[in-house]
MIKOL-639749 format. One record per residue (C-alpha): x, y, z; residue number from 1. Coordinates in nm, 4 decimals, decimal comma. Example, Ala and Ser with C-alpha at 12.3 -4.5 7.8 and 13.67 -1.06 7.14 Angstrom:
% MIKOL-639749
[[1,2300; -0,4500; 0,7800]; 1];
[[1,3670; -0,1060; 0,7140]; 2];
***
This chain:
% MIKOL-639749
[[1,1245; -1,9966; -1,7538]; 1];
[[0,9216; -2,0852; -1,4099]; 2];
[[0,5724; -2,3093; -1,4783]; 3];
[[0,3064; -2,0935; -1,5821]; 4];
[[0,0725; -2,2699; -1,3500]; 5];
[[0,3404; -2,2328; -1,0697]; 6];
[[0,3866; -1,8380; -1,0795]; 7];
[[-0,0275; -1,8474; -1,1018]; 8];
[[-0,0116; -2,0169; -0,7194]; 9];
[[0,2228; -1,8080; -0,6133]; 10];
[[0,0646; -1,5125; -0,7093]; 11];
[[-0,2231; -1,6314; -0,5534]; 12];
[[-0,1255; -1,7213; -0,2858]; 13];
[[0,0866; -1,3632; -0,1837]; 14];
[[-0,2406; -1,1685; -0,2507]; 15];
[[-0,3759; -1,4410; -0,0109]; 16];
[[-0,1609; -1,3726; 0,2273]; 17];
[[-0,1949; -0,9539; 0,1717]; 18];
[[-0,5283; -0,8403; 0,3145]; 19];
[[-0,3748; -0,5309; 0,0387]; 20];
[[-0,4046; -0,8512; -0,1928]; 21];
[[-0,4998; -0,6772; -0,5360]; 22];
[[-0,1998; -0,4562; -0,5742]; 23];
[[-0,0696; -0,4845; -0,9171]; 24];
[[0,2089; -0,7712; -0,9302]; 25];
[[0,4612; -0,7235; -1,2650]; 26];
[[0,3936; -1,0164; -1,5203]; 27];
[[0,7930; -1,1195; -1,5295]; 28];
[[0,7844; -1,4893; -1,5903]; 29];
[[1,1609; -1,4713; -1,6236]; 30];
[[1,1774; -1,2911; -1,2619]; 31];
[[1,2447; -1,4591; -0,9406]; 32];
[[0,9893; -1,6918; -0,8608]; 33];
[[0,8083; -1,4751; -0,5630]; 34];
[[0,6806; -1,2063; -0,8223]; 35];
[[0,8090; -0,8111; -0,8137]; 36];
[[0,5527; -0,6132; -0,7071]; 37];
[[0,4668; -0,3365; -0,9662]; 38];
[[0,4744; -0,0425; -0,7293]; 39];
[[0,7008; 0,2345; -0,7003]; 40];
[[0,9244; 0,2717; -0,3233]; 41];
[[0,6880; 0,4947; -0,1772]; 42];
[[0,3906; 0,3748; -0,2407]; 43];
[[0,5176; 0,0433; -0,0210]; 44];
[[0,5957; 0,3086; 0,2186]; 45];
[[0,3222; 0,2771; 0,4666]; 46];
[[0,1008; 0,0372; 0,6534]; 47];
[[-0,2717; 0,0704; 0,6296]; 48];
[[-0,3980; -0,2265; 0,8326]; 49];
[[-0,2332; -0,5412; 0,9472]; 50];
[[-0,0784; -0,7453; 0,7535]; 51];
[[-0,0536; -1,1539; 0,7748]; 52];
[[0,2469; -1,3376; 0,7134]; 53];
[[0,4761; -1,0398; 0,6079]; 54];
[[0,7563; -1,0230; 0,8689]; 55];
[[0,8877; -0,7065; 0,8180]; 56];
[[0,6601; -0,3971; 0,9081]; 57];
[[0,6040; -0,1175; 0,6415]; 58];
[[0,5171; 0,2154; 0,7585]; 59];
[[0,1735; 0,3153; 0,8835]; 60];
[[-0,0141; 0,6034; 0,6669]; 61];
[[-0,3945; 0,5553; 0,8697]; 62];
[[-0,4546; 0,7721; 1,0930]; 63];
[[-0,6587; 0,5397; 1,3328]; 64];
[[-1,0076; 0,6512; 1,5122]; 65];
[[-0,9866; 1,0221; 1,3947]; 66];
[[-1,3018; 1,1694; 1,2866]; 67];
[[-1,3681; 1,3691; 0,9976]; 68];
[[-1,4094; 1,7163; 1,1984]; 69];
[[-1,0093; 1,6438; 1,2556]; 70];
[[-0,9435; 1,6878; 0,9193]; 71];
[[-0,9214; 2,0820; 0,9500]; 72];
[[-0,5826; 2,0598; 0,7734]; 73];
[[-0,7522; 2,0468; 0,4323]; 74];
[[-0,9265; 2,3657; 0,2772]; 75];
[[-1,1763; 2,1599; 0,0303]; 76];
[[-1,3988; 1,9289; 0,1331]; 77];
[[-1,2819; 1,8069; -0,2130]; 78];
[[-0,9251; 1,7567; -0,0467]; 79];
[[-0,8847; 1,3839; 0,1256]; 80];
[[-0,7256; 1,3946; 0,4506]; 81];
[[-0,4730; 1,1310; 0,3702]; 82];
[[-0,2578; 1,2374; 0,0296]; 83];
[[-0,0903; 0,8878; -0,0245]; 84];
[[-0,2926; 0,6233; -0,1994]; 85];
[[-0,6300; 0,5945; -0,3151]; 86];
[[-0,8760; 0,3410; -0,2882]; 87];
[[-1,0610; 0,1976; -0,6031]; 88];
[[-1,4006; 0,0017; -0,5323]; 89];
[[-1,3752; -0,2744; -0,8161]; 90];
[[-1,6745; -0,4784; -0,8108]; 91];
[[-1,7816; -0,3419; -0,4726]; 92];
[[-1,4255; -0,4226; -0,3246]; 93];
[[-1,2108; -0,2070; -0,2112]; 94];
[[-0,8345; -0,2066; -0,2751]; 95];
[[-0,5995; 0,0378; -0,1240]; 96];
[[-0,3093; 0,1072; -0,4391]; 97];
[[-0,0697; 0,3488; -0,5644]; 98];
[[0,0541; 0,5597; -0,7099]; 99];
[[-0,0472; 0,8551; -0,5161]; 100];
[[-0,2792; 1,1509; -0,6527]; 101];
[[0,0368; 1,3543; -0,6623]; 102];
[[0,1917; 1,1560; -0,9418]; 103];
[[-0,0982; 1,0258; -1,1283]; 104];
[[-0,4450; 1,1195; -1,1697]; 105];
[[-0,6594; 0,8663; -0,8878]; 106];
[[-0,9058; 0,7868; -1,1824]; 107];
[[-0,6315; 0,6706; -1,4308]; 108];
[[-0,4809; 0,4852; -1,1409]; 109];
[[-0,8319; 0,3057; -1,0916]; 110];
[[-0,9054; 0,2589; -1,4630]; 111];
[[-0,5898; 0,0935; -1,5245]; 112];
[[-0,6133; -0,1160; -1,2170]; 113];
[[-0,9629; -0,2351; -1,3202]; 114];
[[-0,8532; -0,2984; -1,7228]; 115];
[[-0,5222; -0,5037; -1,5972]; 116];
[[-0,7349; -0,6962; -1,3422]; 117];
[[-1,0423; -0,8074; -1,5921]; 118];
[[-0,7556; -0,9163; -1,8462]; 119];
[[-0,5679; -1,1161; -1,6179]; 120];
[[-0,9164; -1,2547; -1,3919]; 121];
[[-1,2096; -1,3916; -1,5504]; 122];
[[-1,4221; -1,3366; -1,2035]; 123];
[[-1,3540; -0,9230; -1,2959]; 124];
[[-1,6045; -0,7739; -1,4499]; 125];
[[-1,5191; -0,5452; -1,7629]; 126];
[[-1,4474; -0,2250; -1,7271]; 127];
[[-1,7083; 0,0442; -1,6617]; 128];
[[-1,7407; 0,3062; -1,9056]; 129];
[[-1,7058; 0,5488; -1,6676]; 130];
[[-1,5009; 0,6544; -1,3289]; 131];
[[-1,5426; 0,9198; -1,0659]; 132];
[[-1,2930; 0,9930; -0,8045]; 133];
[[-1,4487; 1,1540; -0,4676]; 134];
[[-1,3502; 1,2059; -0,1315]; 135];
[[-1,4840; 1,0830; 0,1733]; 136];
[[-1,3161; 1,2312; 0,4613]; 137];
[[-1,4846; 1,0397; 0,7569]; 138];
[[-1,2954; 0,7149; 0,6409]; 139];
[[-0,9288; 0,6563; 0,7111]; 140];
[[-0,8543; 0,6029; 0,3483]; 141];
[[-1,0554; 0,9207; 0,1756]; 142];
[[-1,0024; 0,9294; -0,2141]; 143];
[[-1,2180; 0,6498; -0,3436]; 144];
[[-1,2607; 0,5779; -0,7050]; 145];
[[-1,6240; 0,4234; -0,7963]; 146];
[[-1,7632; 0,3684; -1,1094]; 147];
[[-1,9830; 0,6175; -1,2816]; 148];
[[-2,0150; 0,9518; -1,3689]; 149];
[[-2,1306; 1,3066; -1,3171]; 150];
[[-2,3634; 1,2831; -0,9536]; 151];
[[-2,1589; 0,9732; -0,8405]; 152];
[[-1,9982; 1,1326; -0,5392]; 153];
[[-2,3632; 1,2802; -0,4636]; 154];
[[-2,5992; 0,9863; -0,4939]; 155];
[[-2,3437; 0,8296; -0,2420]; 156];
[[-2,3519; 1,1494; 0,0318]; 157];
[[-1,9966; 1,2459; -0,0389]; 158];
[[-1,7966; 1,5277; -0,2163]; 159];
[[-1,6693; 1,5264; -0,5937]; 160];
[[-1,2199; 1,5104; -0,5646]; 161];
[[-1,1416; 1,8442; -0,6086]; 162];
[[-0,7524; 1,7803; -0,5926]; 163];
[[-0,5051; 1,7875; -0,3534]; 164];
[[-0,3505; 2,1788; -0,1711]; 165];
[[-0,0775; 2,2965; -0,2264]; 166];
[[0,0991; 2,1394; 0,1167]; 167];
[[-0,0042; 1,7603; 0,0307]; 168];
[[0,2042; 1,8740; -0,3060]; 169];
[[0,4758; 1,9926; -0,1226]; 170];
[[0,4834; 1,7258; 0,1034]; 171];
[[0,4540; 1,4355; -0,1470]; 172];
[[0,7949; 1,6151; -0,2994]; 173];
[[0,9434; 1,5775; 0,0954]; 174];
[[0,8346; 1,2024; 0,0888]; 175];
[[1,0266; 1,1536; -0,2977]; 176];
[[1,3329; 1,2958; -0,0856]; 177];
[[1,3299; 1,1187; 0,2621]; 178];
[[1,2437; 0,8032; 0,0909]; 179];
[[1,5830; 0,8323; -0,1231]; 180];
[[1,8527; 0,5247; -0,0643]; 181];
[[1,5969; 0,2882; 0,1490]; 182];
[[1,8755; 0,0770; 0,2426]; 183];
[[2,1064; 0,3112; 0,4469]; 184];
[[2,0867; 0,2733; 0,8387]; 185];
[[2,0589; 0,5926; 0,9519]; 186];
[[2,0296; 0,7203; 1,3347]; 187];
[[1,7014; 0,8588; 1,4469]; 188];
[[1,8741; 1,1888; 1,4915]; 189];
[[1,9944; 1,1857; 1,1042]; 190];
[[1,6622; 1,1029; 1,0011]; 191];
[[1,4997; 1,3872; 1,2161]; 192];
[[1,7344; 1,6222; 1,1199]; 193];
[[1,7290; 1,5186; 0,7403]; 194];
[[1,3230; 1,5619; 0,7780]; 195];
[[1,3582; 1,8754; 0,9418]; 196];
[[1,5747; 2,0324; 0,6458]; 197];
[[1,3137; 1,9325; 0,4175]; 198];
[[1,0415; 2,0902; 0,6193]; 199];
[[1,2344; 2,4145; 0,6028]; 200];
[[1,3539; 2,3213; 0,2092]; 201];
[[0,9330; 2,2081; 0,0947]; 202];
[[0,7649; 2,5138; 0,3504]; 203];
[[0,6107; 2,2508; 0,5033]; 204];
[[0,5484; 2,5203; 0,8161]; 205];
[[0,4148; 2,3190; 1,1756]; 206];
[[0,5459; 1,9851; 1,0397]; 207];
[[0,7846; 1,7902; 1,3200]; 208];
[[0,9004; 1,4450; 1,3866]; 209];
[[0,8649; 1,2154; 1,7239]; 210];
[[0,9386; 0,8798; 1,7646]; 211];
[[0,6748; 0,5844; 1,7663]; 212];
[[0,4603; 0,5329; 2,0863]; 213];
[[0,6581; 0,2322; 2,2716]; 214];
[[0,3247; 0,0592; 2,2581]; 215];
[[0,2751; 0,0618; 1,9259]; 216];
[[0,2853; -0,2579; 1,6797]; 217];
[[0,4721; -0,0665; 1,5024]; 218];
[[0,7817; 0,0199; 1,7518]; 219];
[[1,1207; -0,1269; 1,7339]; 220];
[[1,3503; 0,0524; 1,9942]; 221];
[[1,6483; -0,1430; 1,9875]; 222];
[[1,8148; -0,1013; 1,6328]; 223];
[[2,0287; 0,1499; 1,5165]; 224];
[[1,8963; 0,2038; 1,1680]; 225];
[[1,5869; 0,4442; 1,1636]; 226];
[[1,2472; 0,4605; 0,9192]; 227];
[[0,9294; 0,6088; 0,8614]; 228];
[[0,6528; 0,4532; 1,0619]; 229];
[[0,3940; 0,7177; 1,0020]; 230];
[[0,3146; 1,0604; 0,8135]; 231];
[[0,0158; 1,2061; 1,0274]; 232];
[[-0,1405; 1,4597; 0,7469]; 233];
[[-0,3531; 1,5829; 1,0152]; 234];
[[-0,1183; 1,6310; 1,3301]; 235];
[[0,1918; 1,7334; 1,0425]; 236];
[[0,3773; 1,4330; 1,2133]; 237];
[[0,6858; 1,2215; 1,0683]; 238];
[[0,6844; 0,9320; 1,3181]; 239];
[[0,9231; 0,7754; 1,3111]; 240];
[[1,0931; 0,3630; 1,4672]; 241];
[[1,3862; 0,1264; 1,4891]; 242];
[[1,4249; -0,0437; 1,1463]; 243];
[[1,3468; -0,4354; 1,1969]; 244];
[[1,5971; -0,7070; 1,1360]; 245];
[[1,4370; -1,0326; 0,9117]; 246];
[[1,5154; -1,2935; 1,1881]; 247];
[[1,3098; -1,5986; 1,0573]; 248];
[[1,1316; -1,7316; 0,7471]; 249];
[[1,4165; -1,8108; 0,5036]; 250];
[[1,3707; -1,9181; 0,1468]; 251];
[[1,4586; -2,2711; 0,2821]; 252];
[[1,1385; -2,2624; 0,5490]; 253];
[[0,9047; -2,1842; 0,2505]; 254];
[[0,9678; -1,8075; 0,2456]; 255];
[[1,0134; -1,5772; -0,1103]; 256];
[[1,2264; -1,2708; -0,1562]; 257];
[[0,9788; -1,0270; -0,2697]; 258];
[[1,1275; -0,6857; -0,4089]; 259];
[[0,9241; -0,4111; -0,2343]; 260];
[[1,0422; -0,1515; -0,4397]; 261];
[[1,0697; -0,1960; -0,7501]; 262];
[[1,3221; -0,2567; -1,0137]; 263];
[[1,6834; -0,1615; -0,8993]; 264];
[[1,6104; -0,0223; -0,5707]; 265];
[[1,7066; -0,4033; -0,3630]; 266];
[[1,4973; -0,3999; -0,0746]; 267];
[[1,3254; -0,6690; 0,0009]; 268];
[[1,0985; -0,8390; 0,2287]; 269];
[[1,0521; -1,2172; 0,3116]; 270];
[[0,6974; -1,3358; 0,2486]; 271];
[[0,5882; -1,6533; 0,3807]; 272];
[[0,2999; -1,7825; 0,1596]; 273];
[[0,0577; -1,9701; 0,2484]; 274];
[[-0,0773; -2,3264; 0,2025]; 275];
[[-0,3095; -2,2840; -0,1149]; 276];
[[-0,6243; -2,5150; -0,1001]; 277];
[[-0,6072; -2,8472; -0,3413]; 278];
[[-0,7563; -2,8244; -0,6398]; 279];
[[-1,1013; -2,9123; -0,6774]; 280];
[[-1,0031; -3,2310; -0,9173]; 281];
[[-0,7576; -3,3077; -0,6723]; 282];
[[-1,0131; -3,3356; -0,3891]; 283];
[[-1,2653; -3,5521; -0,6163]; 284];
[[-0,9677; -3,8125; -0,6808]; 285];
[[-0,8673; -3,8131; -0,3050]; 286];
[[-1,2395; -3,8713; -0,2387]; 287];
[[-1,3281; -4,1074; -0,4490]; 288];
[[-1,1723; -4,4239; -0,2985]; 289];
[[-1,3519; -4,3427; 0,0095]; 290];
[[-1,6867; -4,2823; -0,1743]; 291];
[[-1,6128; -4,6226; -0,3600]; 292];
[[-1,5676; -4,8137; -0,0293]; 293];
***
């Protein structure tokens, strides 16, 4: 069984190192010693901003700089943009999790989030009584959970979460599919024309794929495997790049194995942590000769 107070630094220090810090992490003190995050394949399946230390890219959900008169795609104002995650503000932070609104309800997601986290953190506080889900479709990441009730969503300018259409259903069925077997290499042109069957399969009518921008962080052009770098609600876009090799930070330079995945699925990604800060007794008694003298 690993040191209590060593899995606590660890798991520190990968939320450190996460500006996504506060997604749930499984409590498996037999597990490997770099922690299996608690979070189903596709909800790892995206990239909302940049991440630090993580040297293998995840794909990119944000639609960057679009405005919320893009969002035309959406018949509610109730509807969020962006169908993948939702955002819960605990304690006036937010934190980007899953699962997404298709498979649970965003308020459950938040209210478990928020229960799990004051448990585990005294600096949480407890639990509101109350949550309320809205949408906020001028932000990149819409469906925000905040506590309260009834007039929540109006006291803060926004609208009330109404659900999600019937295409953000359909397509979170097509993402379940084309996110099957994450380990197989596949050619651009197999994943294109797998994608485009399930267009055709989901009635996902106007949706295409394109490959990555050569510009863009996010672009590897010269592997043969093939993965999602983007689903572009509003433009009905599958982008998609090269999938990236792990070239540095092995377990012997400091790096962990972290299952992205989940239990039984096997892929991974290398996380370098970071350098956590001494202890606060640990400063004092490094200080104190010096103070002394």
């Amino acid at each position: 069984m690993h040191d209590a107070d060593e899995t606590e630094r660890l798991e520190t220090a990968l939320r450190a190192a996460d500006p996504l810090r506060d997604r749930a992490l499984a409590d498996d003190p037999e597990g490997p010693l770099g922690l299996r995050v608690l979070t189903r394949a596709r909800g790892r399946a995206r990239h909302h901003r940049p991440r630090r230390a993580v040297l293998v890219p995840v794909a990119a959900l944000a639609v960057a700089g679009a405005t919320a008169g893009a969002y035309a795609w959406t018949t509610d104002p109730g509807q969020p943009h962006s169908s993948w995650n939702v955002t819960c503000v605990v304690d006036g932070i937010e934190i980007e999790i899953g699962p997404s609104p298709a498979e649970q309800d965003p308020v459950l997601t938040c209210g478990d989030y928020w229960a799990d986290s004051w448990a585990s953190r005294p600096d949480v506080s407890p639990p509101p009584a109350e949550l309320t889900a809205c949408v906020d479709n001028a932000k990149g990441d819409p469906l925000r959970v905040y506590p309260g009730g009834a007039g929540t969503c109006e006291e803060l300018g926004i609208e009330p979460y109404t659900g999600l259409s019937e295409e953000q259903l359909r397509l979170a069925e097509l993402r379940e599919e084309l996110h099957q077997n994450p380990d197989d290499c596949r050619s651009r042109e197999e994943v294109a024309a797998l994608a485009d069957r399930l267009f055709d399969e989901h009635h996902l009518d106007g949706w295409t794929t394109r490959a990555v921008d050569a510009d863009d962080e996010h672009a590897v052009s010269d592997s043969p495997c093939t993965m999602i770098s983007t689903y572009d609600e509003v433009n009905r876009t599958v982008v998609l790049t090269g999938m990236p090799e792990v070239t540095e930070c092995l377990p012997e330079d400091g790096c962990h194995r972290i299952d992205v995945l989940g239990e039984g699925h096997g892929a991974e990604e290398l996380v370098e942590l970071p350098e956590l800060p001494e202890p606060a007794d640990e400063r004092s008694e490094r200080a104190e000769p010096a103070e002394q003298g």
